[in-house]
C-alpha positions in Angstrom: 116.9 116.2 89.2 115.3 113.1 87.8 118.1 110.9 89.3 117.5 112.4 92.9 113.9 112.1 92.7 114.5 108.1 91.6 116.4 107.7 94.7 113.8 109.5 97.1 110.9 107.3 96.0 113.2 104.1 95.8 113.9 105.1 99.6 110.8 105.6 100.7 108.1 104.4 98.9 108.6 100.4 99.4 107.9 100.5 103.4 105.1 102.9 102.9 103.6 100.4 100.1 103.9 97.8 102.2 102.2 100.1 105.1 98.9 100.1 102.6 98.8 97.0 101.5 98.7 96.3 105.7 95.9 99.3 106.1 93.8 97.9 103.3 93.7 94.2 104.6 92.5 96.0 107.9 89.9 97.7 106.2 88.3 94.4 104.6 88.1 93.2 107.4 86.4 95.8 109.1 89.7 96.6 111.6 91.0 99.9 112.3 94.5 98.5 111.1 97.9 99.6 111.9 99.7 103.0 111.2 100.7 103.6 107.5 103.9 104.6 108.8 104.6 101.3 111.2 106.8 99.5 109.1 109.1 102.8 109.6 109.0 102.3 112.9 109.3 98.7 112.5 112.8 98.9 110.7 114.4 101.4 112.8 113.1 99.7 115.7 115.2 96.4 114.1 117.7 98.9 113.7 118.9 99.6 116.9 118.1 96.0 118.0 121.6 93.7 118.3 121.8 90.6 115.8 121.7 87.0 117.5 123.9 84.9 115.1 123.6 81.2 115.0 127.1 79.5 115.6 126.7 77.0 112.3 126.1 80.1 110.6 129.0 81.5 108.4 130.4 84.7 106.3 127.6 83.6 104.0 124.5 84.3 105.9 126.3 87.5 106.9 126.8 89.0 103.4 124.1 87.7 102.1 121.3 90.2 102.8 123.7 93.3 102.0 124.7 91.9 98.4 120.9 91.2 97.7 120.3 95.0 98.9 122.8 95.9 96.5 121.4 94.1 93.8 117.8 95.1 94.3 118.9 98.6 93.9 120.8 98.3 91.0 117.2 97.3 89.6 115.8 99.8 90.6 118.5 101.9 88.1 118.1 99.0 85.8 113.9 98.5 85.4 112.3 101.5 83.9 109.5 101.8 86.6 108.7 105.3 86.8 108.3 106.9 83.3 110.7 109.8 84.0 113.3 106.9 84.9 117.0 107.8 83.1 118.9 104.9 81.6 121.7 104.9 83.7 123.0 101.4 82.5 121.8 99.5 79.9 118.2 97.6 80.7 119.0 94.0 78.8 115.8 91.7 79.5 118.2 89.1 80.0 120.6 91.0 82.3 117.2 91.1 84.6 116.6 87.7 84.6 119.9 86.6 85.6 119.8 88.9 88.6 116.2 87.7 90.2 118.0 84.5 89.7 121.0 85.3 91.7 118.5 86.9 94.3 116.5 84.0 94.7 119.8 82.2 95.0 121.1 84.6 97.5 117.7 84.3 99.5 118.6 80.2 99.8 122.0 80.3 100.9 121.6 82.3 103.4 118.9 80.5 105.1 120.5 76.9 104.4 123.6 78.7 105.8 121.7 79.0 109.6 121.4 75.1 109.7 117.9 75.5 111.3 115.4 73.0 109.7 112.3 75.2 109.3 114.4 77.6 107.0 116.1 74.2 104.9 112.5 72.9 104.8 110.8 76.3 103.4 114.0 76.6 101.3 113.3 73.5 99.3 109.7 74.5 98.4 111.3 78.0 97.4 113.3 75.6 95.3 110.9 73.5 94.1 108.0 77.3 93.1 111.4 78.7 91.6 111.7 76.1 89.0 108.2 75.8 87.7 107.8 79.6 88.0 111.1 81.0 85.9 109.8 79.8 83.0 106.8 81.8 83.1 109.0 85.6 84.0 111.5 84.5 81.1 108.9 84.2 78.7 107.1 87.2 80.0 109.7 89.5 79.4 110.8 87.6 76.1 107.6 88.6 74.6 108.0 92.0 75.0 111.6 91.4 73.2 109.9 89.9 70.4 107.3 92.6 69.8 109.8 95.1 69.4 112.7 93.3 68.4 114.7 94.9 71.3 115.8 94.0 74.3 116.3 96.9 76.3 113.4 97.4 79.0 114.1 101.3 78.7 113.3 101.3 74.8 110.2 99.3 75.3 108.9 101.0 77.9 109.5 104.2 76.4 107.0 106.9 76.5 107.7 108.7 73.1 106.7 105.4 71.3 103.8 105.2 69.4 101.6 103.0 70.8 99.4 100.8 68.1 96.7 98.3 68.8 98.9 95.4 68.8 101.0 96.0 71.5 97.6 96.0 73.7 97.8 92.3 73.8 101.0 92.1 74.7 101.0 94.3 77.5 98.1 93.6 79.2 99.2 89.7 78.8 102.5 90.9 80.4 100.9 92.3 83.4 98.6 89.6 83.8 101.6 86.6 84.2 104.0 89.4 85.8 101.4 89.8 88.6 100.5 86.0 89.6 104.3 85.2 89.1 105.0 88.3 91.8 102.1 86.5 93.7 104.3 83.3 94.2 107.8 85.1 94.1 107.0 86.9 97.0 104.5 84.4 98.6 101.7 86.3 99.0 97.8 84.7 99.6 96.8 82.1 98.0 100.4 80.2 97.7 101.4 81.5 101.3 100.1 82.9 104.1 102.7 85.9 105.4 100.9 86.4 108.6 100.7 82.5 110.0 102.7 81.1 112.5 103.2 78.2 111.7 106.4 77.2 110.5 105.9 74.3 108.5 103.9 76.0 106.3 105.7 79.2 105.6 107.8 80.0 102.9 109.4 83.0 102.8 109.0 83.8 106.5 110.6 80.8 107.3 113.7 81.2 105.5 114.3 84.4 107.1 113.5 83.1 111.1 116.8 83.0 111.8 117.3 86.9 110.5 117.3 89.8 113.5 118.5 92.7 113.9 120.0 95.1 111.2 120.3 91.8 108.9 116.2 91.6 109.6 115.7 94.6 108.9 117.9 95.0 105.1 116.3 91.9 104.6 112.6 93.5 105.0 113.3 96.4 103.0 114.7 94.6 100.2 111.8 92.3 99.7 109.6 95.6 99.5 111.9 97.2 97.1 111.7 94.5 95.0 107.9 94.1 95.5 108.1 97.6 94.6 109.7 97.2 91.2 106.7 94.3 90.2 104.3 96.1 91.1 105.5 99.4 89.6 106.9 97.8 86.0 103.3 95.8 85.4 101.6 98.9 85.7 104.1 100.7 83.6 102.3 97.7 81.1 99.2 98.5 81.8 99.6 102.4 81.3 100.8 101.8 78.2 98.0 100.6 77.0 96.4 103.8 77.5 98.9 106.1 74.8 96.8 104.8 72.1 94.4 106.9 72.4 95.8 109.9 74.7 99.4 111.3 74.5 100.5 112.5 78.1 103.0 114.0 79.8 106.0 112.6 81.9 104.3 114.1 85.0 100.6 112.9 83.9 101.9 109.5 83.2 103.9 108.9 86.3 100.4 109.9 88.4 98.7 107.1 86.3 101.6 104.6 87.0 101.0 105.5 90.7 97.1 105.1 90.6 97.5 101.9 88.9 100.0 100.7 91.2 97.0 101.8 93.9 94.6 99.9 92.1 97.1 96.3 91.9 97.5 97.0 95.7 93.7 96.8 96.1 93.7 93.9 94.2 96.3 92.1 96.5 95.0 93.2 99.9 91.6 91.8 98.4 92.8 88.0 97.1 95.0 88.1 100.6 91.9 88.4 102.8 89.3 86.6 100.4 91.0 83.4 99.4 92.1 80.9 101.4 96.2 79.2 101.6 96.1 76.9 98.5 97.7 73.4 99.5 100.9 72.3 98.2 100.1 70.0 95.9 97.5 73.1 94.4 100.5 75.7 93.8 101.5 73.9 90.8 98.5 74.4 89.3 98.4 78.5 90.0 101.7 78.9 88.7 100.3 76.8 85.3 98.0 80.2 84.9 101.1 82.7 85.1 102.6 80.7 82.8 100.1 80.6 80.5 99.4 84.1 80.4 103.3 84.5 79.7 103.0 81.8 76.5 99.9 83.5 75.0 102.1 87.1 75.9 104.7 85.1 73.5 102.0 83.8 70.9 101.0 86.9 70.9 103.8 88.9 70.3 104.8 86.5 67.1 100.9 87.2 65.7 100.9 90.9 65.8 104.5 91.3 65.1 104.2 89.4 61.8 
């Protein structure tokens, strides 16, 4: 029963997430907004649209899209982001790691794989974000390994745990770096600007130009299901946080995981409309805070743990 419900909310809840963040960036700024539901519409619309294929383009930018759909939702089995989440396989840190790697690498080849310069330009400053930012999601998630000496997500995020006053810390330090590294992983305001159209200066919308069709369309969904899994396993963290002074149920926990993920989606819509596109040379220095926040997540850890 818990399996079926996983695969209900892994279905649907990613396109109507992204339908909020869309309505709340309306509200701000005093706009009616669009439909919660239009990027249902959206896909199926792309769905019964025909793809338009460049000829440079090969096997690669084909597959590409469908493997990283595959891979996203074997994360979603893998990342313990709903408290009533089963471990189906084994949740190594490392394990995770690897596999946003070989998304993000997915993501590249596919676009260098059209030939079109806007998506080899965009690429190499995906490229050049990816390598200053890994460090900061490694150490993250390695901090959470050395608090509990563990590195199975699905033991740390475990609800029957005794929470204690260190792990505080630790989590909330976790969620702070996991949620400016999502900022740049998935180019949001202030490192990119999704709703600009101007090619030279998009990131991720740039490496996906060439995209139409049904490949547009598993491309969409995936980078909400994996915005999704963010979103959903920093306020897993956060709600933590909370068992050290209340003990609650699977159901109560899962409604506070879903009213924090509310809360983070707030938060986003806000910084999107409020802040302006940093400049390139800025980014750098944005991604220095995740990774701080991930190094005193580490220090940290090493403190209360001894």
């Amino acid at each position: 029963m818990m399996i079926i419900a996983q695969i209900i909310l892994t279905i649907f809840l990613p396109l109507l997430m992204i339908g909020i963040i869309r309505k709340l960036k309306a509200l701000f700024q005093n706009r009616t907004g669009p439909n919660l539901f239009q990027p249902y519409f959206n896909l199926f619309k792309l769905l019964k649209k025909n793809q338009v294929i460049s000829q440079d383009s090969s096997f690669v930018f084909i597959i590409s899209p469908i493997i990283s759909l595959g891979l996203v939702i074997f994360l979603s089995f893998l990342l313990p982001w709903l408290p009533f989440n089963k471990a189906v396989f084994e949740s190594n840190i490392f394990l995770v790691v690897y596999l946003l790697a070989l998304l993000r690498f997915l993501t590249i080849i596919s676009a260098i794989d059209t030939g079109s310069p806007f998506s080899s330009f965009s690429t190499s400053k995906e490229v050049t974000f990816a390598v200053l930012l890994e460090p900061a999601v490694i150490l993250s998630f390695l901090a959470l390994a050395i608090f509990y000496k563990n590195t199975n997500l699905f033991y740390i995020f475990s609800s029957n745990q005794t929470v204690t006053l260190n792990q505080i810390p630790v989590f909330i330090l976790f969620a702070m770096s996991l949620f400016l590294t999502s900022i740049v992983e998935f180019s949001r305001a202030p490192v990119d600007d999704p709703n600009t159209h101007l090619e030279l200066t998009m990131i991720h919308e740039a490496m996906i130009l060439e995209n139409s069709g049904l490949n547009l369309a598993i491309v969409e969904y995936t980078y909400s299901l994996k915005l999704l899994l963010f979103l959903f396993l920093m306020s897993s963290a956060l709600a933590h946080c909370l068992l050290i002074w209340w003990h609650l149920s699977v159901f109560a926990m899962t409604c506070l995981t879903v009213f924090i993920v509310f809360l983070l989606l707030i938060l986003l819509s806000f910084i999107e409309v409020f802040t302006v596109k940093l400049s390139f040379n800025k980014i750098p220095n944005f991604i220095a805070y995740a990774l701080t926040f991930s190094f005193l997540a580490v220090f940290s850890a090493i403190v209360n743990r001894s």
